[in-house]
Backbone as CSV, one residue per row, in Angstrom:
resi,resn,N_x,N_y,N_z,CA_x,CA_y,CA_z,C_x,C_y,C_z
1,UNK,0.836,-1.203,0.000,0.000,0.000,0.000,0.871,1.252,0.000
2,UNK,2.473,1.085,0.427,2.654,2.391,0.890,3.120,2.828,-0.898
3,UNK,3.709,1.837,-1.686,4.308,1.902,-2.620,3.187,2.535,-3.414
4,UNK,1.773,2.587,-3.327,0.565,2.897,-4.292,0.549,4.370,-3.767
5,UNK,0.693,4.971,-2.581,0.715,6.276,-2.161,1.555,6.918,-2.436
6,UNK,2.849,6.389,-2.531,3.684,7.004,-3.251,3.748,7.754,-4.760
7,UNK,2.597,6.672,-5.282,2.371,7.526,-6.575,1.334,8.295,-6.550
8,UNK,1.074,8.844,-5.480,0.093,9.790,-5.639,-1.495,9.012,-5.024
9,UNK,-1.777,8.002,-4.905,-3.327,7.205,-4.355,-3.270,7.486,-2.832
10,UNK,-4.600,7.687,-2.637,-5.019,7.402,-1.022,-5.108,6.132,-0.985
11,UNK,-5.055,5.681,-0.030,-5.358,4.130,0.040,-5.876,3.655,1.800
12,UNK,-6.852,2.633,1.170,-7.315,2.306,2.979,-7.518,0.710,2.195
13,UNK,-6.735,0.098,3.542,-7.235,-1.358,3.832,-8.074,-2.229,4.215
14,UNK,-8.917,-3.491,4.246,-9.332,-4.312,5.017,-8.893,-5.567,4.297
15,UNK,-8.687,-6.425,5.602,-7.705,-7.981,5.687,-9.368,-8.715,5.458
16,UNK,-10.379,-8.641,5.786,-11.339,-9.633,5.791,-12.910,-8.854,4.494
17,UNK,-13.772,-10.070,3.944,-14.251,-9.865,2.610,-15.559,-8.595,3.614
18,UNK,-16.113,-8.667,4.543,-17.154,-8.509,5.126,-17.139,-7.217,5.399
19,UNK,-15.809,-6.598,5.958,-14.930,-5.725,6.585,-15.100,-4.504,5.457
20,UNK,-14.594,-5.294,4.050,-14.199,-4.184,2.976,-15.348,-4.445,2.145
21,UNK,-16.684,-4.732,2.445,-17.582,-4.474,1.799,-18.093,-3.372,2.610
22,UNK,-18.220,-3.544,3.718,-18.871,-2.332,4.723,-17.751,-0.873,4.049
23,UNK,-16.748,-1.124,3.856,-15.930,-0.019,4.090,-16.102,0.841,2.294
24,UNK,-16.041,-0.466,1.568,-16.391,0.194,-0.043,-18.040,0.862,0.146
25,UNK,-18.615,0.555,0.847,-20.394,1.471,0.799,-20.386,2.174,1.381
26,UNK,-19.595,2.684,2.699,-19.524,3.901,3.713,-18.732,4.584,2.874
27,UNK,-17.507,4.254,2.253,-16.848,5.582,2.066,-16.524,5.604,0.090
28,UNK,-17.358,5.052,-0.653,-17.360,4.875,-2.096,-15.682,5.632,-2.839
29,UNK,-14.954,4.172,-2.650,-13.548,4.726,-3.193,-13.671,4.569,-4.491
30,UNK,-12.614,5.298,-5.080,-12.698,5.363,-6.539,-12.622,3.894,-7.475
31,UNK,-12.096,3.066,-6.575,-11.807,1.870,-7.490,-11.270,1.212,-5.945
32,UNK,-11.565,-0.762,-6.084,-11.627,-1.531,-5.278,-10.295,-3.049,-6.033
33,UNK,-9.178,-3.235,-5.032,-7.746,-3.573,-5.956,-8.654,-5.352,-5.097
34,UNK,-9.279,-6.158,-5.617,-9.757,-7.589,-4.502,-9.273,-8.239,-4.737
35,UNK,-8.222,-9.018,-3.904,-7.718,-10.159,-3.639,-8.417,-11.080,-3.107
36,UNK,-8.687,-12.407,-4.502,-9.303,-13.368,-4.073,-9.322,-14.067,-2.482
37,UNK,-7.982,-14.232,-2.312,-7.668,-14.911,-1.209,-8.043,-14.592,0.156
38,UNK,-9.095,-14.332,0.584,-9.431,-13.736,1.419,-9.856,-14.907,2.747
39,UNK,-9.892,-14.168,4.477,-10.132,-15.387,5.330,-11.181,-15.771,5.186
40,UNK,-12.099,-14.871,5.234,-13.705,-15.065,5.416,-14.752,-15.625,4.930
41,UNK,-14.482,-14.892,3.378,-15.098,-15.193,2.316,-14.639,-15.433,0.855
42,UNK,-15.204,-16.260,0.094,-14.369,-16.113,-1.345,-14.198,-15.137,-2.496
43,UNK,-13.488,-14.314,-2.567,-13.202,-13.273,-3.497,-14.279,-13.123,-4.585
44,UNK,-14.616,-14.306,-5.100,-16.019,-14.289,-5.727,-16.903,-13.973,-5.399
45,UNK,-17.183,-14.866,-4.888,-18.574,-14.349,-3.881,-18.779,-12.834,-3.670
46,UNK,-17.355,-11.925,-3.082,-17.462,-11.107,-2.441,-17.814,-10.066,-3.856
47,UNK,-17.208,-10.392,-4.760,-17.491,-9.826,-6.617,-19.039,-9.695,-6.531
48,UNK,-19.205,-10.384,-6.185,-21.011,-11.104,-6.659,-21.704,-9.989,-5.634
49,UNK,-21.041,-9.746,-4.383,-21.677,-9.063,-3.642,-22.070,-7.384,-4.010
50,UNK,-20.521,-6.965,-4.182,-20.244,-5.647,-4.859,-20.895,-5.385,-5.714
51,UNK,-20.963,-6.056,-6.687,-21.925,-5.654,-8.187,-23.039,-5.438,-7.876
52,UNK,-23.601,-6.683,-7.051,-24.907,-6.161,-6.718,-25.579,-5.233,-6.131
53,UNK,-24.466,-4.145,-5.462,-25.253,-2.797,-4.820,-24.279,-2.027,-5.183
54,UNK,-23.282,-2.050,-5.763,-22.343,-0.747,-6.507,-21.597,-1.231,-7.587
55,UNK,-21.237,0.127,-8.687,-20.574,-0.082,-9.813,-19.332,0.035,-9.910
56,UNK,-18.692,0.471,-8.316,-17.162,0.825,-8.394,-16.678,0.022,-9.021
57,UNK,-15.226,0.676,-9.853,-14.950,-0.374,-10.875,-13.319,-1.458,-9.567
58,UNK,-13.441,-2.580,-9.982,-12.482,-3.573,-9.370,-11.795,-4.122,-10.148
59,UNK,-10.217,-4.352,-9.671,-9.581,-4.791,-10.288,-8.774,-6.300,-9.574
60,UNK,-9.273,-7.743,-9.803,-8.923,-8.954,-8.900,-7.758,-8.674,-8.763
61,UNK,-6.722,-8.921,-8.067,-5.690,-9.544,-7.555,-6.122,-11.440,-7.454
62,UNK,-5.218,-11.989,-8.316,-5.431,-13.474,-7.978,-3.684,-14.309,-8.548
63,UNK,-3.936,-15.179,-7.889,-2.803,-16.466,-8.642,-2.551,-17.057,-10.016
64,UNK,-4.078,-17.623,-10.312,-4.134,-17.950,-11.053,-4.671,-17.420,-12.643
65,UNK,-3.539,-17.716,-13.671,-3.872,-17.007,-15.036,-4.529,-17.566,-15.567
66,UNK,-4.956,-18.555,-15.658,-5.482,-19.270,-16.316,-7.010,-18.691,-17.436
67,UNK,-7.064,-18.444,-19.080,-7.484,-18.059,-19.375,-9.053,-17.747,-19.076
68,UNK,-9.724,-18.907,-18.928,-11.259,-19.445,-18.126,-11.384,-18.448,-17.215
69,UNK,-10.130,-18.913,-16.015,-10.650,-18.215,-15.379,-10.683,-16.202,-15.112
70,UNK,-10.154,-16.385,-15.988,-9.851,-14.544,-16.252,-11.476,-14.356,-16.598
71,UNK,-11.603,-14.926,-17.894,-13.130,-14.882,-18.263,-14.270,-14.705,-17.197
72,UNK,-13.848,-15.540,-16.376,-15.134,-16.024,-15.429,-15.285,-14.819,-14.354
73,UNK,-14.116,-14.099,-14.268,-14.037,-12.909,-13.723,-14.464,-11.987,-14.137
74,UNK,-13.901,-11.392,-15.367,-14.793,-10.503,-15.973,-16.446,-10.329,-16.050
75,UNK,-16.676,-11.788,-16.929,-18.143,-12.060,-16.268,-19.081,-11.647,-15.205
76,UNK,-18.510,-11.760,-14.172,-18.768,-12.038,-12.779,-18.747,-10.218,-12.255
77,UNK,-18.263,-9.307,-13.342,-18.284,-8.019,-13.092,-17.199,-7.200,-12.986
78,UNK,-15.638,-8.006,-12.493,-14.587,-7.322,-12.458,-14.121,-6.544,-13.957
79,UNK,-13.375,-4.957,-13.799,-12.958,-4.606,-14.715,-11.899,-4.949,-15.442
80,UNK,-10.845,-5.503,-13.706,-9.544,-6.314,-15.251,-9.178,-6.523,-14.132
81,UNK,-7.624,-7.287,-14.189,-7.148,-8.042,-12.935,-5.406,-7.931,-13.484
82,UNK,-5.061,-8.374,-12.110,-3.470,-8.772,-12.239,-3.038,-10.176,-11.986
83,UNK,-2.080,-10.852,-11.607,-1.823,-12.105,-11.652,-0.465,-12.282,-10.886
84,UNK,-0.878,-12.617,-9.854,0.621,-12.306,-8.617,1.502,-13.232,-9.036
85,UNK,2.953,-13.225,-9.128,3.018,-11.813,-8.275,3.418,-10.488,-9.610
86,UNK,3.521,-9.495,-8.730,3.244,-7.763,-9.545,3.580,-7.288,-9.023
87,UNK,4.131,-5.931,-9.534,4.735,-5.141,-8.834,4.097,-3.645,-8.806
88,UNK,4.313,-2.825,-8.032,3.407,-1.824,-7.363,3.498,-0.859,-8.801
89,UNK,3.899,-0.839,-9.768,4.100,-0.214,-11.181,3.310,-0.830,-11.403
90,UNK,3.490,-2.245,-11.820,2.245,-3.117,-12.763,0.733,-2.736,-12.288
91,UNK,0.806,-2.471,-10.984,-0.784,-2.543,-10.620,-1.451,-0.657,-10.668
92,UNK,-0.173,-0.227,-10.502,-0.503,1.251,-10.519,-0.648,1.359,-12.178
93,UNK,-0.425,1.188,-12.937,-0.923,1.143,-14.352,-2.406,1.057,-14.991
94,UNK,-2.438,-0.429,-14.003,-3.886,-1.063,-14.192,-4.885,-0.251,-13.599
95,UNK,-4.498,0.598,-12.302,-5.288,1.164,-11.383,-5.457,2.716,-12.553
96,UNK,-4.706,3.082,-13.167,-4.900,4.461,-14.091,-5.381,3.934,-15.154
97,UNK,-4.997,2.904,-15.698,-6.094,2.870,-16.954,-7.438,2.432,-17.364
98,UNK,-7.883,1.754,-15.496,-9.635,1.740,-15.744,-9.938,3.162,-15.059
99,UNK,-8.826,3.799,-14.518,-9.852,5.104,-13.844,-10.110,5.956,-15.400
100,UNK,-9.072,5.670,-15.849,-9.093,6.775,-17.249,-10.508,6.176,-18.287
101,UNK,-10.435,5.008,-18.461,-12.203,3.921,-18.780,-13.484,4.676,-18.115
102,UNK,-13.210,4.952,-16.823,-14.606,5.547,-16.376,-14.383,6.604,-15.918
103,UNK,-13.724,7.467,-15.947,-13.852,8.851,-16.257,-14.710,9.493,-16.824
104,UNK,-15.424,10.874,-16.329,-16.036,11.900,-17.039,-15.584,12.826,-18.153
105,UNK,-15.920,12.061,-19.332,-15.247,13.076,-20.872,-15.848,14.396,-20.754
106,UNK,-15.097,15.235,-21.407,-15.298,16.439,-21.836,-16.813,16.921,-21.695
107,UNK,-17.175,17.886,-20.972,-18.423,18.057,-21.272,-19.130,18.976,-22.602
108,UNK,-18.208,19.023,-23.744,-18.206,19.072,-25.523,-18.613,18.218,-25.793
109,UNK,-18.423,16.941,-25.189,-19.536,15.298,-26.040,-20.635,15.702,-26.119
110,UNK,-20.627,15.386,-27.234,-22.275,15.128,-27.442,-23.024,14.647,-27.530
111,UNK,-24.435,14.410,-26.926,-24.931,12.945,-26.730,-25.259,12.718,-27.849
112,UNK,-25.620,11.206,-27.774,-25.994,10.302,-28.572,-26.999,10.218,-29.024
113,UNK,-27.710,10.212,-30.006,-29.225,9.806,-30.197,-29.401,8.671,-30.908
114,UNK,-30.136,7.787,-30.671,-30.490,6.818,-31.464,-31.747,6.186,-31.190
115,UNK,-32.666,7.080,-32.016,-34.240,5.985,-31.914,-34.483,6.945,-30.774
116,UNK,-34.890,6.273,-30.030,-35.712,6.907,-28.230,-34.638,6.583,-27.654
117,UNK,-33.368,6.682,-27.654,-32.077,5.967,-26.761,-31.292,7.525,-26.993
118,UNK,-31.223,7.466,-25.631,-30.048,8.993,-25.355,-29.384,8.509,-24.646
119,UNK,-27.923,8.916,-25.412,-26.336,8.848,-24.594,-25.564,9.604,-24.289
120,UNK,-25.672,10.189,-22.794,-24.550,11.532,-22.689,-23.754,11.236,-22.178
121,UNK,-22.659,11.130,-22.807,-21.506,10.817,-22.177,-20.713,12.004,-21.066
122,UNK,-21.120,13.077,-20.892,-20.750,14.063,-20.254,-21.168,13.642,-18.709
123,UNK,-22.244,13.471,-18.946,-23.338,12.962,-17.699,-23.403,11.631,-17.431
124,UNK,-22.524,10.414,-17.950,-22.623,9.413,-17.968,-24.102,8.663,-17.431
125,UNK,-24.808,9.388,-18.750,-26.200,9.420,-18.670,-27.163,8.350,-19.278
126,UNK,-28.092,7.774,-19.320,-28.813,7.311,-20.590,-30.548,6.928,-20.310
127,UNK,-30.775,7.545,-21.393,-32.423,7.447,-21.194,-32.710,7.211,-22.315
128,UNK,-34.103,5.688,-22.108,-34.942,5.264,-23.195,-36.264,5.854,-23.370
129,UNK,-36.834,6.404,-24.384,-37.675,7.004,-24.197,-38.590,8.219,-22.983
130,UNK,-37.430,8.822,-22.486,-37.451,9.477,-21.724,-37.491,8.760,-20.199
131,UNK,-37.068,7.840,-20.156,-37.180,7.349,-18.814,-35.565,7.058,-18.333
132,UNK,-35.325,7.534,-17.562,-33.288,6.746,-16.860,-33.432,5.749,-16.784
133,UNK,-32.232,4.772,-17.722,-31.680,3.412,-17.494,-30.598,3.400,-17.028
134,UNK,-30.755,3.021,-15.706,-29.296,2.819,-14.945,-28.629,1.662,-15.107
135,UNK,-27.069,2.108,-15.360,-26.020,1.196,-15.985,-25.032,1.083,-15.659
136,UNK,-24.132,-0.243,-15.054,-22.988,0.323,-14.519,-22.062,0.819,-15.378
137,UNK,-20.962,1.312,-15.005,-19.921,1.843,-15.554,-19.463,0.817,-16.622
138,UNK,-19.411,-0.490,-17.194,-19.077,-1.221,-18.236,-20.286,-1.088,-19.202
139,UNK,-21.117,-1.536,-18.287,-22.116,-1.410,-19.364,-22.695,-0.057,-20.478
140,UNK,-22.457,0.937,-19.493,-22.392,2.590,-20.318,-21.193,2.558,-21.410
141,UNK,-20.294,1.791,-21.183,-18.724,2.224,-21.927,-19.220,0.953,-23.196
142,UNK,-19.944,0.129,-22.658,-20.085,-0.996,-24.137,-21.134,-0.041,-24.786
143,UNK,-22.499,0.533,-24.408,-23.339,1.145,-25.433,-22.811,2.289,-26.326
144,UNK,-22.086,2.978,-25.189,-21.598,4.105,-25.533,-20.864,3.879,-26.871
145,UNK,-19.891,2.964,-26.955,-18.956,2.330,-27.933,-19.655,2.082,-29.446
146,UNK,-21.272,1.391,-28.624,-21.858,0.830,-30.171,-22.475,2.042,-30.264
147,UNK,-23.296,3.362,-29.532,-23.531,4.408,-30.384,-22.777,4.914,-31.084
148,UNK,-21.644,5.181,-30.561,-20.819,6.057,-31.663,-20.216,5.454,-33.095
149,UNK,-20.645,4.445,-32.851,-20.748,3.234,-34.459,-21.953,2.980,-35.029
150,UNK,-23.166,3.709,-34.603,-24.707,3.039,-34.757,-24.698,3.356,-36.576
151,UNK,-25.042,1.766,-36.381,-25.627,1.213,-37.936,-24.704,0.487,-38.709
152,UNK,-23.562,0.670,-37.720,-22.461,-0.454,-38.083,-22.359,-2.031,-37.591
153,UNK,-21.736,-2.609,-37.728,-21.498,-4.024,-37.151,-20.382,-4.063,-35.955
154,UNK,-20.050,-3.783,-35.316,-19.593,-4.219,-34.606,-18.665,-5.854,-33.809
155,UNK,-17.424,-5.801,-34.303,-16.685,-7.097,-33.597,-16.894,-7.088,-31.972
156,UNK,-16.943,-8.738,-31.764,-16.733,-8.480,-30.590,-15.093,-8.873,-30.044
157,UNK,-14.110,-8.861,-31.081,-12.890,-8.388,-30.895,-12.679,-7.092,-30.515
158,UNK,-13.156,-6.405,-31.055,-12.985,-4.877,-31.377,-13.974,-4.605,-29.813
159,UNK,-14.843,-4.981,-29.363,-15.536,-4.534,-28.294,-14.274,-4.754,-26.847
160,UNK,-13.398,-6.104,-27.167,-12.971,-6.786,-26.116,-11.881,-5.685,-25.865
161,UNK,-11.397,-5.212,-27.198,-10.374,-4.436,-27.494,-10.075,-2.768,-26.516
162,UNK,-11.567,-2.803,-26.850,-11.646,-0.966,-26.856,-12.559,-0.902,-25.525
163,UNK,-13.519,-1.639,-25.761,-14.492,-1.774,-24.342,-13.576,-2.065,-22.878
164,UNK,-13.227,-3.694,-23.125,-12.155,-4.410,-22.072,-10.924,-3.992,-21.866
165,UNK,-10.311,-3.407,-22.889,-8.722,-3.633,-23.350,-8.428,-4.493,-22.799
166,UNK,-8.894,-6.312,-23.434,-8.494,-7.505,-23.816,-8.070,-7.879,-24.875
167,UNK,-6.961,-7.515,-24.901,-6.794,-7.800,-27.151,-6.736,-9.318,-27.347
168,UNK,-7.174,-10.147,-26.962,-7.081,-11.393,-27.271,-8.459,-12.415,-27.406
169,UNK,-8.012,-13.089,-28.320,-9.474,-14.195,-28.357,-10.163,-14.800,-27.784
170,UNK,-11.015,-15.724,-27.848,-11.582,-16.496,-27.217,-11.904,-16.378,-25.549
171,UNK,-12.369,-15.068,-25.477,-13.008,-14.102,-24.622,-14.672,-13.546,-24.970
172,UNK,-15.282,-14.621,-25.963,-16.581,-13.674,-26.797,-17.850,-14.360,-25.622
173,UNK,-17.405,-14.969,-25.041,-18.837,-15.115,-23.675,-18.504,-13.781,-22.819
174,UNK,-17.599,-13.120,-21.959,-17.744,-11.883,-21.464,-18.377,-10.618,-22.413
175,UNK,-18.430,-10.451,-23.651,-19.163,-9.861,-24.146,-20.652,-9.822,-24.077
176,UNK,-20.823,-11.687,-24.694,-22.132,-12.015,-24.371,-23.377,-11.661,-23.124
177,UNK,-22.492,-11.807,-22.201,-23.017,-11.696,-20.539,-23.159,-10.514,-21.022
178,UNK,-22.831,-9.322,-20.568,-22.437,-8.056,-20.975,-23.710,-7.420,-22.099
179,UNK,-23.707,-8.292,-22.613,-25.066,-7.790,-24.211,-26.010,-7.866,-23.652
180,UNK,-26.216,-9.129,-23.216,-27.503,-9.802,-22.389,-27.947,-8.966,-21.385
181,UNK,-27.411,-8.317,-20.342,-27.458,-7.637,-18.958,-28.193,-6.483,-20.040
182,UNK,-27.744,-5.706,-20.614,-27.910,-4.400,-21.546,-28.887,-4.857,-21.973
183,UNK,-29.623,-5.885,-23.134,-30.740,-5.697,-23.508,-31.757,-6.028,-22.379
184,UNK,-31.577,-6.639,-21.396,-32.808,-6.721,-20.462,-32.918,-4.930,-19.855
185,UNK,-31.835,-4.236,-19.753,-31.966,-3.255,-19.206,-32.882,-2.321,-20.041
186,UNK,-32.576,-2.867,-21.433,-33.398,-2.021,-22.255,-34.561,-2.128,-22.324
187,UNK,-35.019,-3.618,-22.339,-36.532,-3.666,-22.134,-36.486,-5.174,-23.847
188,UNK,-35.421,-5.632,-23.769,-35.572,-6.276,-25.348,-34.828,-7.259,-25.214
189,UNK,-35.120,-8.484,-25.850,-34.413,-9.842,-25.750,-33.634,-10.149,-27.232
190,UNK,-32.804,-11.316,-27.297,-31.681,-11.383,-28.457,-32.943,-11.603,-29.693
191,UNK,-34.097,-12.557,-29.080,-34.786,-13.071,-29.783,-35.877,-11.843,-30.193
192,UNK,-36.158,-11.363,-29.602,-36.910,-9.962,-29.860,-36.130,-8.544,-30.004
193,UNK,-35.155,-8.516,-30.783,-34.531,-7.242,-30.183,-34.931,-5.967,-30.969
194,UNK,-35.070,-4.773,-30.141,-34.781,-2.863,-30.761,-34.068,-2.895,-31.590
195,UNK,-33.138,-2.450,-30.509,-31.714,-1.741,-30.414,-30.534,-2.375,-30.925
196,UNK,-30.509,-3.756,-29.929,-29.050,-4.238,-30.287,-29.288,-5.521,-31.089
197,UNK,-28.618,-5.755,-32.511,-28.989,-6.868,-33.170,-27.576,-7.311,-33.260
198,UNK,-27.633,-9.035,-33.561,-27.277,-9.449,-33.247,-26.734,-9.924,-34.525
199,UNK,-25.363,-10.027,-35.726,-25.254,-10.271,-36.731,-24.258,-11.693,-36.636
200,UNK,-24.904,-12.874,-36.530,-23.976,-13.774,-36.684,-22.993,-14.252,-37.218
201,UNK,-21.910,-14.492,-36.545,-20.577,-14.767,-37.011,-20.039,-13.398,-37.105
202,UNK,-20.087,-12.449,-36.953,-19.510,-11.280,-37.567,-19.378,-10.501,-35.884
203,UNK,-20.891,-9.921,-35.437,-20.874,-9.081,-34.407,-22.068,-8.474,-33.635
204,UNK,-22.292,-6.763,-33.490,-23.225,-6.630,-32.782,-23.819,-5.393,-33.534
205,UNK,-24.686,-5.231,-33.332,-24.734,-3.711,-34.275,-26.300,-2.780,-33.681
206,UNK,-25.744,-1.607,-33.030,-27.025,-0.797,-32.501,-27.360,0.181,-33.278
207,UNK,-28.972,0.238,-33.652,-29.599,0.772,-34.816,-31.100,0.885,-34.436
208,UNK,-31.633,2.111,-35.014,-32.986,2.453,-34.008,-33.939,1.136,-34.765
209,UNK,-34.911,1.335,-34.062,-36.509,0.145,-33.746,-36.579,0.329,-35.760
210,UNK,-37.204,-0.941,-36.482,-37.718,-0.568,-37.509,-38.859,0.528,-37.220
């Protein structure tokens, strides 16, 4: 920790999963560094917990690289992870380049329109037909991505790429999850969809209602 203050981070601890859930909802830090290995509870679990009442973005600390399970993480809600051991550079990197991911752009953006779908990225905003759809912070950065392409196709390389910064393959179920969460939010299924269609073999592509 002291090595992360050094570059400039505040930083506060907790050794147990229960501890630093209480402590991420009392005092909403900018970003949450979770080490699976925890006494209490399983680092997962504790993922599973977080997501479900906040969007702070997290970055695992774990052992194992193993591709699956990177996946299964992401999935599961984390923004990206490291793979011990690391060094207080490696993680201070990771820690600036999802803050720079969910950051507030310029307030010169201009929102988005598409159909009854508004995207302000200034306001990290979005409303369907005049109503707020609340989204976490991935999920705003994946729509956001396909508005500013609307009517195109969309890879979900190119999503893993620019969305995740995962440049690598056989990562296209964390997208999936990810699509899925978004069209229920929207109000629309793969099989019924608006907004987001679904172009097989190829990609994704958001384009207003016929």
């Amino acid at each position: 920790m002291r090595a992360l203050r050094e570059r400039g981070h505040a930083v506060a601890g907790s050794g147990a999963a229960m501890e630093g859930l209480q402590t991420a909802l009392a005092e909403r830090p900018d970003l949450i560094v979770l080490d699976l290995g925890l006494p209490d509870l399983d680092g997962r679990e504790l993922l599973r917990m977080l997501r479900a009442v906040s969007g702070i973005p997290v970055i695992i600390a774990t052992a194992r690289d193993e591709e699956t399970e990177m996946v299964r993480l992401l999935d599961a809600g984390a923004d990206d992870y490291v793979v011990k051991p690391f060094t207080a550079a490696q993680l201070d990197a990771r820690i600036r380049a999802v803050l720079r991911r969910g950051s507030t752009p310029e307030e010169t953006d201009p929102a988005l329109v598409v159909g009854g779908l508004r995207i302000d990225p200034a306001a990290r905003e979005v409303s369907l037909d005049g109503r707020p759809v609340e989204l976490t912070p991935r999920e705003f950065d994946l729509l956001h991505h396909l508005a500013l392409r609307a009517g195109q196709v969309v890879t979900k390389r190119e999503l893993l790429s620019e969305v995740w910064q995962v440049p690598y393959g056989g990562a296209d179920k964390t997208v999936d999850v990810h699509l899925s969460w978004l069209r229920r939010k929207l109000g629309e299924t793969a099989q019924e969809p608006r907004y987001l269609h679904t172009v097989r073999g190829v990609g994704v592509k958001l384009s207003e209602p016929s």
